[in-house]
C-alpha positions in Angstrom: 79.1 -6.9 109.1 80.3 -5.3 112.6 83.8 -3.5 112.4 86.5 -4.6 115.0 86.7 -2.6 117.2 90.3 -2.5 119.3 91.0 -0.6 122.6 94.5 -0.2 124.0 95.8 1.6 127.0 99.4 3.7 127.3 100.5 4.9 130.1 102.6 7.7 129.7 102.7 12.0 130.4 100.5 14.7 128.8 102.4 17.8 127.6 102.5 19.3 131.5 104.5 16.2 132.2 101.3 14.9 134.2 101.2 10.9 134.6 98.3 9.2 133.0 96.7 7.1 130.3 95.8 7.2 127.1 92.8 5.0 125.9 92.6 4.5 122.4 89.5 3.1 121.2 89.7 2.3 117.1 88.4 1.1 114.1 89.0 0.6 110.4 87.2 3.6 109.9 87.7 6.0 112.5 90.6 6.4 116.3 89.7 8.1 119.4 92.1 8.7 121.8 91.4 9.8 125.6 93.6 11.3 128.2 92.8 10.1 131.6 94.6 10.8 134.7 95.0 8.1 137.2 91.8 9.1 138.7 89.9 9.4 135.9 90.8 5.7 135.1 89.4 4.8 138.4 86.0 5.8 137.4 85.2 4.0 134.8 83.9 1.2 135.7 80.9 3.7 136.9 79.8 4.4 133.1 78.1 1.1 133.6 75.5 2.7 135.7 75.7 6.3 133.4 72.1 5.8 131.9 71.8 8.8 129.1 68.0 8.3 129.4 68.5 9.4 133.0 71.1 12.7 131.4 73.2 10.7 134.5 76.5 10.5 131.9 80.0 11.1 133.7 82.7 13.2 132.4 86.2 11.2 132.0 89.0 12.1 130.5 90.1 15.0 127.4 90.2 14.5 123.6 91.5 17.1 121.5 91.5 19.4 124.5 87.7 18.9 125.0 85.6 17.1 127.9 84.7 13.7 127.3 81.2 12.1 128.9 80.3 8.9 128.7 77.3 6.7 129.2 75.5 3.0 128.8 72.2 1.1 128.2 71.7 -2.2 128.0 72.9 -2.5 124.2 75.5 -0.1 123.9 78.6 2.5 125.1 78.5 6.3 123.9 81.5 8.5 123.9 80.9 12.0 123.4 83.6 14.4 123.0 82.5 18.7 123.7 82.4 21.2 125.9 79.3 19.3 127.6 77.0 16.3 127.4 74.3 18.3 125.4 76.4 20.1 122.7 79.3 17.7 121.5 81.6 17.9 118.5 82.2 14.0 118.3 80.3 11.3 119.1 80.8 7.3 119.0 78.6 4.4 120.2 80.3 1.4 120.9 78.1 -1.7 120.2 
């Protein structure tokens, strides 16, 4: 069986008071939660064409103070959360 998976969006200010968004994606088992700036948001509609196979992922966003890159295939959408696209501390694939 495939967990539900929810994604919200809550605009509101980071700790420097700067405006932006945070994206929550979450699950039964597990929450991650994104802080975009208003450009940030902007670009992701581009992860569509962020091929990992190509190493082409873009970085979006902070989670837990760390980058966050992101990239697509045909099947599925992977989140990865560290200082680069290489060598993350989280991980998620979206299906």
């Amino acid at each position: 069986m495939k967990p539900e998976i929810n994604f919200s969006l809550t605009s509101e200010s980071d700790a420097t008071e700067s405006p932006g968004t945070f994206l929550t994606i979450q699950t039964s088992m597990c929450e991650l939660n994104v802080w975009m700036t208003r450009e940030d948001l902007q670009m992701l509609p581009s992860v569509r064409e962020a091929r990992w196979d190509n190493r082409s992922s873009i970085k979006i966003g902070t989670s837990a103070g760390a980058p966050v890159f992101w990239s697509c295939d045909d099947q599925a959408l992977a989140v990865l959360v560290g200082t680069d696209d290489e060598t993350w501390e989280y991980w998620s694939v979206v299906a």
